[in-house]
C-alpha positions as CSV (number, residue, x, y, z in Angstrom):
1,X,-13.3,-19.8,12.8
2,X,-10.4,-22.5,12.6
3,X,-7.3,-21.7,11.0
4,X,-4.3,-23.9,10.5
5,X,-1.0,-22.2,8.5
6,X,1.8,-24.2,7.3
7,X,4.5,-22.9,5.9
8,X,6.7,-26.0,5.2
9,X,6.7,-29.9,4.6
10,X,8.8,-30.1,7.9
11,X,6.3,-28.1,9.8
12,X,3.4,-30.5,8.7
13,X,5.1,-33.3,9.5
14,X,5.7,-32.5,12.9
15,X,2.2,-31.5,13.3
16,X,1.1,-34.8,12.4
17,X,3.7,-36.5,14.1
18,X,1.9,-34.7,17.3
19,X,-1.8,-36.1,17.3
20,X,-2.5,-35.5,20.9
21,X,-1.3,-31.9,20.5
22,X,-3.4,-31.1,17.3
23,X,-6.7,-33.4,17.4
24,X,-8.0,-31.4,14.5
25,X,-5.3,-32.7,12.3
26,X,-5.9,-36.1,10.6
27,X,-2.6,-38.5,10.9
28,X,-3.3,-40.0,7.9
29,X,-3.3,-37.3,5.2
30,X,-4.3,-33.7,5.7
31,X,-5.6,-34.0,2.4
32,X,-8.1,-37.1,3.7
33,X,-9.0,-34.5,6.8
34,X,-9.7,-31.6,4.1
35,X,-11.8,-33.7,1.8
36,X,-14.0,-35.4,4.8
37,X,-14.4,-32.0,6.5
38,X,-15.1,-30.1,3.8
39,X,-13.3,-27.8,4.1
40,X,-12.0,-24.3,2.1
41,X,-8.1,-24.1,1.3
42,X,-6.2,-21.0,0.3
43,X,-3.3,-20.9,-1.1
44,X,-1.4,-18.5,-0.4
45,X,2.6,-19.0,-1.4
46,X,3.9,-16.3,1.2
47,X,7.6,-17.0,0.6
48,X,7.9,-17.5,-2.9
49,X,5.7,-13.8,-3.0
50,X,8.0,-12.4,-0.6
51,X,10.9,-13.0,-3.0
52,X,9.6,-12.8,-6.5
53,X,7.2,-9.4,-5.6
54,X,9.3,-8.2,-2.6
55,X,12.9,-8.5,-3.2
56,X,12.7,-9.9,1.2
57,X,11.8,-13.6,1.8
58,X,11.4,-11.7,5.7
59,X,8.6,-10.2,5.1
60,X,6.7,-14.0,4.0
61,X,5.2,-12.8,7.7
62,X,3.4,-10.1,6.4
63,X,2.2,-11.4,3.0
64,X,0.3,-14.2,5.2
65,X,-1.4,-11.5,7.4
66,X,-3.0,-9.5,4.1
67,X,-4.4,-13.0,3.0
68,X,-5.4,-13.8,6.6
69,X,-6.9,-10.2,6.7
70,X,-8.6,-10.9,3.1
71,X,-9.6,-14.5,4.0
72,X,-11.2,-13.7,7.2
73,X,-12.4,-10.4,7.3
74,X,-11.8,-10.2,10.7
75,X,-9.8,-6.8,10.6
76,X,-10.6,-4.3,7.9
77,X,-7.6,-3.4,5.8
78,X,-7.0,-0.3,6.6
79,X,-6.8,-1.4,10.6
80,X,-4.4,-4.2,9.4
81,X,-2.4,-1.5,7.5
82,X,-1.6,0.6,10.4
83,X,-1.0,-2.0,12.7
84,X,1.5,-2.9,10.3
85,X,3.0,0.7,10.4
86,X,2.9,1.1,14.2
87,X,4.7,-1.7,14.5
88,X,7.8,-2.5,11.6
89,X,11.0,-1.0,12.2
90,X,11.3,2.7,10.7
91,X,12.0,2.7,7.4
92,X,10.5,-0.6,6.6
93,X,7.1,0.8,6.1
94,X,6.9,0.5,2.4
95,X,8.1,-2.9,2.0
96,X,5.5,-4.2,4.6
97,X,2.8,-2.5,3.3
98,X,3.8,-3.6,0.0
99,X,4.1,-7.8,1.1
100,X,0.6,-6.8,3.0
101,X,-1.1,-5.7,-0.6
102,X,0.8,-8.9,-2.1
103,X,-0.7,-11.4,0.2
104,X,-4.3,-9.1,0.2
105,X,-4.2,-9.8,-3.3
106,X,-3.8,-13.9,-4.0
């Protein structure tokens, strides 16, 4: 499985601005790329959750891994969950668990 996340205009740019880096990546028009590929997108607006469900554009992070975890099934939820525990600063818990359920849930 190929994945490719961008998370701004400027970082798409720069990754087709870098062909030699990231072959996978049409210069043309990532949308040419998608449409001869055939390949599935997600959307998945991590930021604009963070802040409108969250109250913390910081955790945009952690929204992406529950639709990563959602989109892939490569973890199972509740693996992802505590990895997400075991690993936030104390006190943070809630707030990561609750961007993880956001992004889960696109």
């Amino acid at each position: 499985m190929d994945l490719h996340i961008t998370l701004t205009r400027k970082q798409t740019k720069d990754i087709k601005s870098q062909p030699e880096k990231y072959r996978f990546l049409s210069t043309t028009s990532t949308f040419d790329f998608i449409d001869e590929h055939n390949i599935k997108v997600y959307n998945a607006p991590a930021t604009k959750t963070a802040m409108d469900d969250i109250g913390l554009k910081i955790v945009a992070n952690i929204v992406m891994v529950g639709a990563i975890t959602k989109i892939t099934g490569v973890i199972s939820k509740d693996a992802a969950i505590e990895s997400i525990k075991a690993s936030v600063p104390a006190g943070t818990e809630d707030k990561n668990i609750a961007a993880f359920e956001a992004g889960y849930n696109f």
